[in-house]
N, C-alpha and C positions, 0 to 999 in steps of 0.2 A: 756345673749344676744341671744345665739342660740336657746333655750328655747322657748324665746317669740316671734321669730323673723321668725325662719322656719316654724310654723302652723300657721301662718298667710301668710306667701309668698306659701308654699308648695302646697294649697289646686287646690290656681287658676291657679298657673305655670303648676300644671299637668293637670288642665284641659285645657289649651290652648295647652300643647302638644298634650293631648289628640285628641281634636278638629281637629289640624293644619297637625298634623301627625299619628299619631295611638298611641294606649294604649300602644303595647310594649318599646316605646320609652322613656316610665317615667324608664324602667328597662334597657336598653342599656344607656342610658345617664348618669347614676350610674358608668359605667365600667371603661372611663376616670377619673372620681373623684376618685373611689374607689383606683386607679393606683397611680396616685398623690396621698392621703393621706397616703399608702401603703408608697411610697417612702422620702415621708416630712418625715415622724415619725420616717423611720428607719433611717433618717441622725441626727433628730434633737431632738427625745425624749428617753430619756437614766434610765436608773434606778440609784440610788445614790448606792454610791460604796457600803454603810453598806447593803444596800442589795443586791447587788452580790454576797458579801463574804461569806452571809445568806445561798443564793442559792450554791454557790459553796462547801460552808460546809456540807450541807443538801447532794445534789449530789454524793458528797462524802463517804458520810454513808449513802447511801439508804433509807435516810428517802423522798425523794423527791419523790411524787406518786401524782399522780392524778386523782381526784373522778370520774372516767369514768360513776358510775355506780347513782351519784348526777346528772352529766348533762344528760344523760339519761331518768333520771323520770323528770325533770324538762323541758328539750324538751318535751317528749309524752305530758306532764300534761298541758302545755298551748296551745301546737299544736292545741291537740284535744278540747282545749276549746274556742280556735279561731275558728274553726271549727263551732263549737256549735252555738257562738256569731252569727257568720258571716251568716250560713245556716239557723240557725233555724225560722226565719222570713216567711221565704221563704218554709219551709216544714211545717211549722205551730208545733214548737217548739216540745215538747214532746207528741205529737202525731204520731210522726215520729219515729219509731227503729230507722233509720240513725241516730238522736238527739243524743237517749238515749242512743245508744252506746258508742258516743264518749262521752257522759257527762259523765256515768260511769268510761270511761278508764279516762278520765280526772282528774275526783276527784281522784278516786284510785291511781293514779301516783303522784299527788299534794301531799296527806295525805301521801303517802310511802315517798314521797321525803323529808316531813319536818318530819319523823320519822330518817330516813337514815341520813340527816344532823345533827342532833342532837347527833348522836349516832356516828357518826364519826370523827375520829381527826382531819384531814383537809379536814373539806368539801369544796366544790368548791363556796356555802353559806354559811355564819357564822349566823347561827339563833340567835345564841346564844348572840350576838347582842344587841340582842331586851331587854337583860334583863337591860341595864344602859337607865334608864329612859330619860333621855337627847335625844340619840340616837334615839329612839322609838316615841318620842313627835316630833324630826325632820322629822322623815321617814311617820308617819299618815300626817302629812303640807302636805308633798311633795305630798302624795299620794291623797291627796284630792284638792292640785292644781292640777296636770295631769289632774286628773280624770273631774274635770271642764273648762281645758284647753284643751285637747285634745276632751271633749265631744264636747263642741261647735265649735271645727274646724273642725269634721264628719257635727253635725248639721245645723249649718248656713247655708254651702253651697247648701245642698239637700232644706234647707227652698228655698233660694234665686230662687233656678232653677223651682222647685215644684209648689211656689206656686207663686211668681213674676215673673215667666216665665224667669228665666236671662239665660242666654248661662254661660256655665261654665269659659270661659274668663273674661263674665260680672261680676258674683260674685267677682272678684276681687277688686271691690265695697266696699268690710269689712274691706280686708285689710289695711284704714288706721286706724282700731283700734288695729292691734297689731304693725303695724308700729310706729304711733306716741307714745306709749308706751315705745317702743325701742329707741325711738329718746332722751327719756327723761333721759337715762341713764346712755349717758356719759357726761352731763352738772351736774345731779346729783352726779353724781360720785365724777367727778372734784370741784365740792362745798365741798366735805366730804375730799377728801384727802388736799384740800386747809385750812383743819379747819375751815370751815363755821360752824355754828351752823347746828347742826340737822334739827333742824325743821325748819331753812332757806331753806334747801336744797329741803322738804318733801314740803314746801311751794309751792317751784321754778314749784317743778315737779310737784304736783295736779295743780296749775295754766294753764303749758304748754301743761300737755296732752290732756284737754278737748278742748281747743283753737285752738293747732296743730290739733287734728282730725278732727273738724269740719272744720276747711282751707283746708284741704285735703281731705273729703266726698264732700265737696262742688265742688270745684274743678275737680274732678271726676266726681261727677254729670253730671258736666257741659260738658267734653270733651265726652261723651257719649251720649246726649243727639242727 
């Protein structure tokens, strides 16, 4: 639900902050949330007893360590390749020493870091992971949704503003296609754990989303206009 729900609210919410107040306020208005979920978790999410007794045995015998030396190249290695991402447009990619610097330090801390995990007993990443095929086939899904989901919630909006001239509030225009996507998923939901047939359910939901979005682009539209 969060998933598909916060890149589609996230993009325009910031840009109306943006707008209304200033850019630092997408990062102060973080601070209250962050406070609350800080406080929710430590009342209300607990680790199961077999694994404290885990931890407390481990403690115990000094086997309990952690891979300082894992999230280290793992910080540098995407830092700098945010970095890269982010600037190199803007300096005209590997043209630029600034680029090729950090891509360098980049790669070199990435490649060190899935050497060093590998090679160690508890890494702070389990690579090792990758080898149950199940695992591996779930993790490339995931990774090639983000990468489709999180492209188009950078892209749309720069389209919108760019080249349809929208105000960054306006963009909020798209949002009823991750919305009513989200809308579908707990009537589907409730069909699957009611024992509905599967493809009743998959029915329900291809029916409502195209019909919910368009009710709600339309809608919008119109209160903008």
């Amino acid at each position: 639900m969060a998933i598909v729900t916060a890149p589609a609210i996230g993009p325009p919410l910031g840009g109306w902050i943006t707008d209304s107040f200033s850019w630092r306020w997408i990062f102060f208005i973080k601070i209250p949330i962050g406070i609350v979920s800080l406080v929710m978790t430590s009342r209300i999410v607990s680790d199961p007893p077999e694994l404290k007794r885990e931890v407390e045995a481990a403690r115990a015998a000094g086997k309990l360590k952690i891979d300082y030396a894992g999230i280290l190249l793992v910080a540098v290695g995407f830092a700098c390749l945010e970095v890269v991402l982010d600037r190199g447009e803007r300096l005209d990619w590997f043209e630029s020493n600034f680029i090729v610097s950090f891509f360098v330090v980049a790669i070199a801390a990435l490649v060190s870091a899935v050497i060093w995990e590998l090679r160690h007993p508890d890494p702070v990443v389990e690579i090792r992971l990758l080898k149950e095929r199940n695992f591996a086939i779930a993790n490339t899904y995931y990774f090639l949704f983000g990468f489709v989901l999180y492209g188009s919630t950078v892209l749309i909006p720069q389209m919108l503003q760019s080249l349809f001239g929208y105000t960054a509030p306006d963009s909020l225009y798209y949002w009823p296609a991750g919305g009513c996507h989200s809308s579908t998923l707990f009537p589907s939901g409730s069909m699957t754990q009611a024992n509905f047939p599967y493809s009743d359910s998959s029915i329900f939901s291809s029916t409502l989303q195209p019909s919910s979005r368009k009710a709600l682009t339309s809608a919008w539209r119109s209160s903008t206009r």
